[in-house]
C-alpha positions in Angstrom: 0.0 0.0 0.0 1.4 3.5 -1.1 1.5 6.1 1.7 1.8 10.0 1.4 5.0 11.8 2.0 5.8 15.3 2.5 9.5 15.3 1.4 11.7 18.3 1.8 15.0 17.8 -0.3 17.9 20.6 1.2 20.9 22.1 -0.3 23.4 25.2 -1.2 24.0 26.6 -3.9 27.7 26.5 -5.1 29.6 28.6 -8.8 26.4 29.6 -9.9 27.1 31.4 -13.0 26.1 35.3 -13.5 23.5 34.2 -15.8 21.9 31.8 -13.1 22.2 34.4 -10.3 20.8 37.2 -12.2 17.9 34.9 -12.7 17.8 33.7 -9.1 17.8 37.7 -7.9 14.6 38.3 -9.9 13.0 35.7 -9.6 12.9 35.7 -5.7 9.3 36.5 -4.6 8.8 33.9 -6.4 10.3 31.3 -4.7 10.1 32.9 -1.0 9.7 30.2 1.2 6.7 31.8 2.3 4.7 30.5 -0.3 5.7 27.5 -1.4 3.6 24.3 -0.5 4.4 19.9 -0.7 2.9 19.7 -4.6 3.6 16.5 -6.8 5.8 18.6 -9.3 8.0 20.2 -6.0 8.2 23.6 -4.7 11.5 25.5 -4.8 12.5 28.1 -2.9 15.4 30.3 -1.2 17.6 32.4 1.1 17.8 36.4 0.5 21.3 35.5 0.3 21.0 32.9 -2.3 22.9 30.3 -0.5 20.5 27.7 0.7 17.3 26.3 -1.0 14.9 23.9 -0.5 12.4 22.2 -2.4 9.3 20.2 -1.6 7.6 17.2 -3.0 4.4 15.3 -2.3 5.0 11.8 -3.5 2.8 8.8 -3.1 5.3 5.9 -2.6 5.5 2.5 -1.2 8.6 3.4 1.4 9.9 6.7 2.7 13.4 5.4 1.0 11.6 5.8 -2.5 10.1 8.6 -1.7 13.5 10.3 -0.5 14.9 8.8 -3.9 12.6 9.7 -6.4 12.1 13.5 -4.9 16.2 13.6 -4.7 15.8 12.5 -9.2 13.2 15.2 -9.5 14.7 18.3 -7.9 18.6 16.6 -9.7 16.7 17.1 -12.7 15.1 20.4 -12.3 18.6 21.9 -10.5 20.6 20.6 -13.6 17.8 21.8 -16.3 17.5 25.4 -14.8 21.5 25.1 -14.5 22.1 25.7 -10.7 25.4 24.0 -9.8 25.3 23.1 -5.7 26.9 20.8 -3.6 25.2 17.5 -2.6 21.3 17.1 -1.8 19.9 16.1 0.9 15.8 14.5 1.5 13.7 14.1 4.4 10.2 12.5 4.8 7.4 12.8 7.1 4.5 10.0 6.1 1.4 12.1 6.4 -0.4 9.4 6.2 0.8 7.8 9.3 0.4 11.6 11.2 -3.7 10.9 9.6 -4.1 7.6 11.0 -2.9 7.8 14.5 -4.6 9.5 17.1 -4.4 13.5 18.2 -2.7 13.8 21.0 -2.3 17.5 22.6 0.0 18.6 24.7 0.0 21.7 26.8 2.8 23.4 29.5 1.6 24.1 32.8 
């Protein structure tokens, strides 16, 4: 049974060429972190200082591994089409599914 994960995939920009910077500098409302949302086709967004960025995927997957790997494909993919050199990426995943199915529990500081 495939299960829903919010997967945020993390990394820093590195030699990003005046062309890609301009780009990045006008583009930023855009991608504030602000506004960007877990969506199937991944969210991107970044610092003010253009050093960090982060993107976020909803994927429906069998295993929080696959989901790490195929969201770590996708935002390869879109980094190298958009050509944004950084160093290596890095995914976490929360199963929202599981965070669904269990029971609300609340807890409160006296």
């Amino acid at each position: 049974m495939k299960s829903v994960f919010r997967v945020t995939v993390r990394g820093q920009f590195i030699n990003l060429s005046d062309e890609a910077r301009r780009y990045l500098v006008k583009a930023q409302a855009e991608h504030d972190l602000f506004v960007s949302a877990y969506t199937p086709e991944g969210t991107f967004s970044y610092d003010e200082r253009i050093l960090f960025f982060n993107m976020r995927y909803e994927v429906h997957a069998d295993s929080e591994e696959k989901a790490q790997a195929s969201s770590l494909v996708e935002a390869e993919s879109f980094l190298q089409t958009m050509g944004f050199t950084h160093k290596p990426l890095k995914a976490t995943a929360v199963d929202v599914s599981q965070i669904w199915n269990s029971p609300s529990e609340v807890t409160r500081d006296n």
